[in-house]
C-alpha positions as CSV (number, residue, x, y, z in Angstrom):
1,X,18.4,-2.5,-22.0
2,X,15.0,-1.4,-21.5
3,X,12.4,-1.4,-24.0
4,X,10.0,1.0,-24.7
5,X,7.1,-0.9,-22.6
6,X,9.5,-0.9,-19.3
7,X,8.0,0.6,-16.6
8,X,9.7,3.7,-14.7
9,X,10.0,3.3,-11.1
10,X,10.5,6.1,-8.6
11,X,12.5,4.0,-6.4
12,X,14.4,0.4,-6.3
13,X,12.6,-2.8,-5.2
14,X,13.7,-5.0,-3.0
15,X,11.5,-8.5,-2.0
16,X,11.0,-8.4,1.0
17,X,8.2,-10.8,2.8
18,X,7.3,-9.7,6.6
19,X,3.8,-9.8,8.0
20,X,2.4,-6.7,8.3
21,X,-1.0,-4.8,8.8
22,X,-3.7,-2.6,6.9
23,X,-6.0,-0.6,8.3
24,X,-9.0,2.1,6.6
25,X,-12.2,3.2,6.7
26,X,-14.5,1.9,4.8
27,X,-17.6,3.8,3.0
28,X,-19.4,3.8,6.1
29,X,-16.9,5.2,8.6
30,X,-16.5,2.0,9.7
31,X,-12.8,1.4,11.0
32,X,-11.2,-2.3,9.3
33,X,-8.3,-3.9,9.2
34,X,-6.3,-6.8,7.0
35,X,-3.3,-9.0,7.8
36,X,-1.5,-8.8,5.0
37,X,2.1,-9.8,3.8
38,X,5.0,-7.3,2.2
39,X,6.4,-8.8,-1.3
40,X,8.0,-6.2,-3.4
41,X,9.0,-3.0,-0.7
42,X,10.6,0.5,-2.0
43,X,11.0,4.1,-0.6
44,X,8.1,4.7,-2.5
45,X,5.7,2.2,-2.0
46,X,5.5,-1.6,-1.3
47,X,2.6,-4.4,-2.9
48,X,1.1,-6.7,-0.3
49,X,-0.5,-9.9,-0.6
50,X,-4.0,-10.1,1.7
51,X,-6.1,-12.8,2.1
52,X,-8.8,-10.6,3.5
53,X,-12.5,-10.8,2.2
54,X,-12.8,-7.0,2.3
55,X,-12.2,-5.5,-0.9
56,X,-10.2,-2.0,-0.5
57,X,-11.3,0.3,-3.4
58,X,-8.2,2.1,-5.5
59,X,-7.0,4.8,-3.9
60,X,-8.8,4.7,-0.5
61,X,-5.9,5.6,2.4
62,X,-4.8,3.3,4.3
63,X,-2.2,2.9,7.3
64,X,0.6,0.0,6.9
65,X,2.8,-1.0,9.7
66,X,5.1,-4.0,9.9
67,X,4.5,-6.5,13.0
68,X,6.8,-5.3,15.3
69,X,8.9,-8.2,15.7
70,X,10.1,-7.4,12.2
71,X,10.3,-3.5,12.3
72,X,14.1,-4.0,12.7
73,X,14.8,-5.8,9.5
74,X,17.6,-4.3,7.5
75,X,15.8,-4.6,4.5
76,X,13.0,-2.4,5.1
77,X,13.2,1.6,4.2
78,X,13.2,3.5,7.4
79,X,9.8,4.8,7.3
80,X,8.3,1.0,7.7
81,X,10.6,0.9,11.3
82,X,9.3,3.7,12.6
83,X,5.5,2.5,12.8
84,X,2.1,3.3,10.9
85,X,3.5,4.9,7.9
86,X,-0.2,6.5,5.8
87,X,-0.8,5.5,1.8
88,X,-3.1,4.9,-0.8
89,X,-4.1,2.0,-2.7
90,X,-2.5,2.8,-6.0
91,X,-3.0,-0.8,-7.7
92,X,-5.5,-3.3,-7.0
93,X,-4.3,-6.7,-8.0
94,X,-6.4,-9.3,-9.8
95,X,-9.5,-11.2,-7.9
96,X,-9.1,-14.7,-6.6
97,X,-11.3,-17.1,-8.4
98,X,-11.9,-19.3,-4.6
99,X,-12.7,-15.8,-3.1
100,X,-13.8,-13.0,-5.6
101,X,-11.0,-10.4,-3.4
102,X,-7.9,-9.0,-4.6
103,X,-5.2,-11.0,-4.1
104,X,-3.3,-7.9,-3.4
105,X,-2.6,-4.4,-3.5
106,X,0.3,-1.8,-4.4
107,X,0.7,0.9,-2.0
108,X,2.1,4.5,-2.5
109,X,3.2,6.3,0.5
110,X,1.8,9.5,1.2
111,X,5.1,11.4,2.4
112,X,6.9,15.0,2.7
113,X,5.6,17.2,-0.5
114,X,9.4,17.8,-0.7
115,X,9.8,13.9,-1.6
116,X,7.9,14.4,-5.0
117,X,4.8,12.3,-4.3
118,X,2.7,13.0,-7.5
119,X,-0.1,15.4,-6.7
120,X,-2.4,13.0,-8.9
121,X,-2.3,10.7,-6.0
122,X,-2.8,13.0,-3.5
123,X,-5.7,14.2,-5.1
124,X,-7.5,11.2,-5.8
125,X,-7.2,10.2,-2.4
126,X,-8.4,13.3,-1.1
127,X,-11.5,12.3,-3.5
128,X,-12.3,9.0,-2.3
129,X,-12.4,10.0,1.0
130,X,-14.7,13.0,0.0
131,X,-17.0,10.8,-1.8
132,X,-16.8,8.5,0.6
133,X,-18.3,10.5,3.2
């Protein structure tokens, strides 16, 4: 039974660990990218571990795809096997003490309006990338 600090999700989880990639603009236009790994994946969203020493503010958009050796896993929602699916950092997990970078970062997908993607999101991406410009 859940109590009244459980947290509603849109969508199950499932762990699933495959390497996969990130890649954004940063304030300057600049085009990076991160390595990262998949932990907890969803229809939603997934969180990814990165070992990267580029910090990717909340809510900046970012492109995901898995490695394509692993685009066939079972395990991952169909959008992740199709290729570079678009989202936005919705969580930014707490900094490594060794390198002062998030350790990791949860990841909304950006899909169909029709798949009830909270506008809130939306719009604070559409920000960032505003102010970023």
């Amino acid at each position: 039974m859940a109590g009244s600090g459980a947290v509603k999700r849109s969508a199950e989880r499932s762990a699933v660990t495959l390497p996969a990639r990130l890649t954004w603009k940063d304030a300057s236009g600049a085009v990076r990218f991160a390595s990262v790994i998949t932990r907890d994946v969803s229809e939603a969203g997934v969180f990814v571990e990165c070992d990267a020493g580029a910090a990717i503010p909340l809510y900046r958009l970012v492109h995901l795809q898995v490695e394509r050796a692993s685009q066939g896993a079972d395990s991952l929602p169909m959008r992740l096997r199709e290729g570079r699916v678009l989202s936005a950092v919705w969580r930014v997990a707490p900094c490594r003490r060794s390198t002062g970078t998030p350790s990791g970062y949860a990841l909304r997908f950006l899909i169909e309006p029709k798949a009830a993607v909270p506008a809130q999101i939306v719009r604070r991406a559409v920000e960032s990338i505003a102010f970023a410009s």
